[in-house]
C-alpha positions, 0 to 999 in steps of 0.5 A: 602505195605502201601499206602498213603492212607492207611498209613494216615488212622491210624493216623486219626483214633486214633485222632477221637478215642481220641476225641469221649473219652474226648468229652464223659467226660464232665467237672463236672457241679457243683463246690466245693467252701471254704465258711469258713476255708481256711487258718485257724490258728487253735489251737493245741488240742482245738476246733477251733471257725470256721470249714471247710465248703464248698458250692456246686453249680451248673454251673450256681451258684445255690446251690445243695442240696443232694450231698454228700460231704467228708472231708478227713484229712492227715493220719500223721503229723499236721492234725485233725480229724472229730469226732476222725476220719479221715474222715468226710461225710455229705449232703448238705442241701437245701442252698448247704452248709456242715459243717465239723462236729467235727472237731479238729486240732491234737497235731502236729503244721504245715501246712496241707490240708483237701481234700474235695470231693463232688459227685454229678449226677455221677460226683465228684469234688475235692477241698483241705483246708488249715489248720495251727495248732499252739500252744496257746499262753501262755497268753492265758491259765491263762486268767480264772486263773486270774479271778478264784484268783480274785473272790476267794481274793474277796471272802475271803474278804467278809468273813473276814469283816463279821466276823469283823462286827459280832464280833464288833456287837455281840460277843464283846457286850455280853462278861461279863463287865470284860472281854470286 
């Protein structure tokens, strides 16, 4: 039979051994922050003019440089890809930061998330991205046509009136007198 004693050792014992596991799992000493692309709009198929990029800081805001950072994109539905693949991982450079390097919305318009996971010392850290990919507006593709038809009408003009100028200077004045 159990005494007090005994009956309350158990109970305690597990308590310590629960705070000597989560005492031994430190929080992470550094942090994943969104520098550029958070709940960027992106065009469907077409290379957005700012990518994901994340800065790496240790606890006190300085930056990390060598921590290696992945960026990682829905596998189906609205997503992108890193240089045609799903996954991209860099580096960080001296001011901490990474650039998600070829990234390019897919055809699919929605929202989704790019994970982002940065180790660092033996820790990792997770951090998602918010993305939106949309159609191009439809004003927005014949923009260069626009221009293209007017150089090309400028062009033809410019011809034309050489042509009228020749033909008064040169051809006109040199026909035989019957025939002017």
């Amino acid at each position: 039979m159990l005494s007090r004693k005994s009956a309350a050792i158990g109970p305690i014992s597990v308590l310590l051994c629960c705070q000597v596991v989560f005492a031994q799992q430190a929080p992470a000493a550094f942090s994943v922050d969104v520098v550029q692309g958070n709940g960027a709009v992106n065009f469907v198929n077409q290379k957005p003019d700012q990518v994901p990029v994340v800065k790496i800081e240790d606890s006190s805001g300085n930056a990390l440089a060598g921590a290696t950072v992945r960026f990682q994109a829905p596998d189906s539905g609205p997503s992108a890809t890193f240089k045609g693949a799903l996954t991209y991982a860099a580096v960080t450079g001296p001011d901490g930061t990474v650039a998600a390097a070829g990234f390019t919305p897919n055809s699919e318009a929605g929202q989704f998330m790019v994970r982002v996971v940065a180790e660092y010392d033996g820790q990792t850290v997770e951090k998602q991205v918010q993305q939106n990919n949309v159609a191009p507006p439809a004003a927005a593709a014949p923009a260069h046509h626009h221009k293209l038809l007017l150089k090309i009408a400028i062009g033809a003009a410019a011809v034309g009136l050489f042509a009228y100028i020749m033909y008064g200077q040169f051809i006109a004045k040199n026909k035989p007198y019957g025939q002017r």
